[in-house]
N, C-alpha and C positions, 0 to 999 in steps of 0.2 A: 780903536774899533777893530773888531777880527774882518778878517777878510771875506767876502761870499763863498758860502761852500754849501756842498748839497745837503739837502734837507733828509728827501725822501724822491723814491723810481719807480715806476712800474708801468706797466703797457696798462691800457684802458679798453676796455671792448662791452659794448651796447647789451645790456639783459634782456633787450627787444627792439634788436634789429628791425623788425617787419616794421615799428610804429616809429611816427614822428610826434614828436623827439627822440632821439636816442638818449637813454642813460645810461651813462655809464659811471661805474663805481671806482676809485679809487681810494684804496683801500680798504679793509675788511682780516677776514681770517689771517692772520700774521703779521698785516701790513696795516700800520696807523693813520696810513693817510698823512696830512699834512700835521708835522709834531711842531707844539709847541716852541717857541723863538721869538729872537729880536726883529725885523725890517721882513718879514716873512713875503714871498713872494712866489707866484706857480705859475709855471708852465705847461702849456698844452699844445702839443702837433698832434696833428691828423690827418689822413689822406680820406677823399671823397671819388666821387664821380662828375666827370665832366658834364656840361647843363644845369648840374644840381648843385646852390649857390647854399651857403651860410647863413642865415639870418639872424641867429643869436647862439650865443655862447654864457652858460650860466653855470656857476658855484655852489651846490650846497642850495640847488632849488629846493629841497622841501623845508629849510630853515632862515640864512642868512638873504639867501636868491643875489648872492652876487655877480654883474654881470661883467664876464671876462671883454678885455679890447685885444680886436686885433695887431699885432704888433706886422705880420708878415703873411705874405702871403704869394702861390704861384700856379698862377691857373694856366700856364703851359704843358704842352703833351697830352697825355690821354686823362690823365688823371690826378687830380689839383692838386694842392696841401695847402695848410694853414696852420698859423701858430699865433695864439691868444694866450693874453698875459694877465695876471691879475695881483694886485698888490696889498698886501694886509687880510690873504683868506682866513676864513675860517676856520681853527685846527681840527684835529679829525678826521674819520675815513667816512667820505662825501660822497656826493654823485656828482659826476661832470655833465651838465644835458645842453646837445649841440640839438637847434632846431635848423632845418632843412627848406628851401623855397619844394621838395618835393625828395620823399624819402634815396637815398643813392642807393648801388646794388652793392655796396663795398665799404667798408669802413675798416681802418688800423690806425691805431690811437696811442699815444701816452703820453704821460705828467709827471714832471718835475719840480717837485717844492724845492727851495732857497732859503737860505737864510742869508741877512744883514744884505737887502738888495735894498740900493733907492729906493721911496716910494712915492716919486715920481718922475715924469720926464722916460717913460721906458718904452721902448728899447734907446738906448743909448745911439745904437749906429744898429743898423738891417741892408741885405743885401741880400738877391735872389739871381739863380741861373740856371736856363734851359735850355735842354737840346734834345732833338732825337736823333737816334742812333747816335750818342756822344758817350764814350765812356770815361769821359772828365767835365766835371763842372766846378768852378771857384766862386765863392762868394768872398766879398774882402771887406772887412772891418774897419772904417778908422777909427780910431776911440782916443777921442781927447784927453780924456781924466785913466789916471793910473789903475787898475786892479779892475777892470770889466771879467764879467764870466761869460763865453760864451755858451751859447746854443745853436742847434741845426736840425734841419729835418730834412732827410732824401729818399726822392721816390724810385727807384728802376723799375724797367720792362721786364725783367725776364727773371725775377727772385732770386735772385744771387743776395752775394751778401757784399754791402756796401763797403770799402777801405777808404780812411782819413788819414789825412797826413798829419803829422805829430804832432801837430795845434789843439788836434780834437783825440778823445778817444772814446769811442762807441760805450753807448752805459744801457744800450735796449736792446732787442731781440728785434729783428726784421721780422718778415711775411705778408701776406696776405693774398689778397686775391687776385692773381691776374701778375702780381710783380711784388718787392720787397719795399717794406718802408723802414725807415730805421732813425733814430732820435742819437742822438749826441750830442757830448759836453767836453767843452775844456778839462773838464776832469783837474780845474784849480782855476787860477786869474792869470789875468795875460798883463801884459805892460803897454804902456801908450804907441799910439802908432796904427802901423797895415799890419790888419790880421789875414791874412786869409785861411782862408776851409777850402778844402778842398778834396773832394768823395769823387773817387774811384771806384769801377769797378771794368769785369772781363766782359761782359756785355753791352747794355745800352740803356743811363741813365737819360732819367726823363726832365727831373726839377730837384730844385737845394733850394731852401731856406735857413740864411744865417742870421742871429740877432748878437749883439752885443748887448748884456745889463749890467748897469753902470752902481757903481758902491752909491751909502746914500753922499752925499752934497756935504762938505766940511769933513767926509773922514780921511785922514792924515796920517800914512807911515811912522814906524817909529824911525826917527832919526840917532844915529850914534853920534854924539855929540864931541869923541875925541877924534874923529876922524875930519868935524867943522874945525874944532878947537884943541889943537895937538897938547898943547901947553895946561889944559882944564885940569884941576888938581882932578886927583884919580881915588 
């Protein structure tokens, strides 16, 4: 079975901000949205406003209306993030609509399709870390089963641009209002064990969410069989 590997990227931003729900599109003019696949699976982070809570997170509301679960989430500092997972979407370039207990002043968004992720039991392993005025936060992964992909979401105060250590490598565009958001990915599979994440930067990060999603259940490395068995005819 191939290993998890990105699907499709792109930042996500509301066509109507002012109303709750936001919709937001993924994908459209160049971009497919979630393509075609085996174990298909999406990701979504986003940063909000603090008071103003989550309520629903849905898929391809005007067709399939699948409703994303949250995997993580970090309501420290000024201004929260979250990250909702969804397994088996619908292919296509979709709308993402996040509903609000009361619309925020701020929203920066994006989604990650996958391929060949479990499809269930996800997130495999999740871990969050806060601080103000901290310009290092770690999230650490354990992950039992071999070949997880990670994900992250980090928020800063002061819009800079966010730096990972060599675990993760930035696959989004920061920004927004007030401070920088930024999404990242393993950029391939990790191996069993402590992962950690860890987002840098020169001024003062606020929150990191890390997930770990795990291959599906029964898929198996190829094995080199003369390295068990020196002697195997050849």
């Amino acid at each position: 079975m191939a290993d998890i590997s990105r699907n499709n990227f792109d930042r996500i931003v509301p066509n109507n901000s002012a109303v709750n729900p936001f919709v937001c599109p993924f994908g459209g003019t160049g971009n497919a949205g979630v393509n075609a696949g085996t174990n298909l699976y999406l990701a979504v982070g986003f940063m909000g406003q603090s008071g103003k809570t989550v309520t629903s997170v849905v898929w391809d509301p005007g067709g399939a209306a699948q409703t994303m679960a949250l995997l993580s989430t970090e309501t420290g500092g000024d201004r929260p993030i979250w990250m909702y997972g969804l397994v088996n979407p619908t292919t296509g370039p979709k709308n993402v609509e996040v509903t609000w207990s009361a619309v925020p002043d701020a929203f920066v968004g994006f989604a990650e399709a996958l391929y060949d992720v479990g499809q269930s039991g996800q997130p495999h392993a999740a871990d969050t870390d806060v601080g103000v005025n901290a310009n290092s936060l770690t999230a650490t992964l354990t992950t039992s089963v071999d070949k997880c992909w990670l994900c992250a979401l980090s928020r800063d105060n002061t819009g800079g641009t966010v730096t990972w250590n060599n675990v993760i490598s930035q696959s989004g565009p920061g920004g927004g209002p007030g401070g920088g958001v930024t999404f990242a990915d393993s950029n391939g599979v990790v191996a069993t064990g402590s992962n950690n994440i860890v987002a840098t930067l020169t001024g003062a990060l606020q929150a990191l969410i890390g997930v770990a999603l795990a291959p599906p259940s029964g898929a198996v490395s190829p094995v080199d069989l003369w390295s068990v068995y020196p002697d195997w005819p050849r």
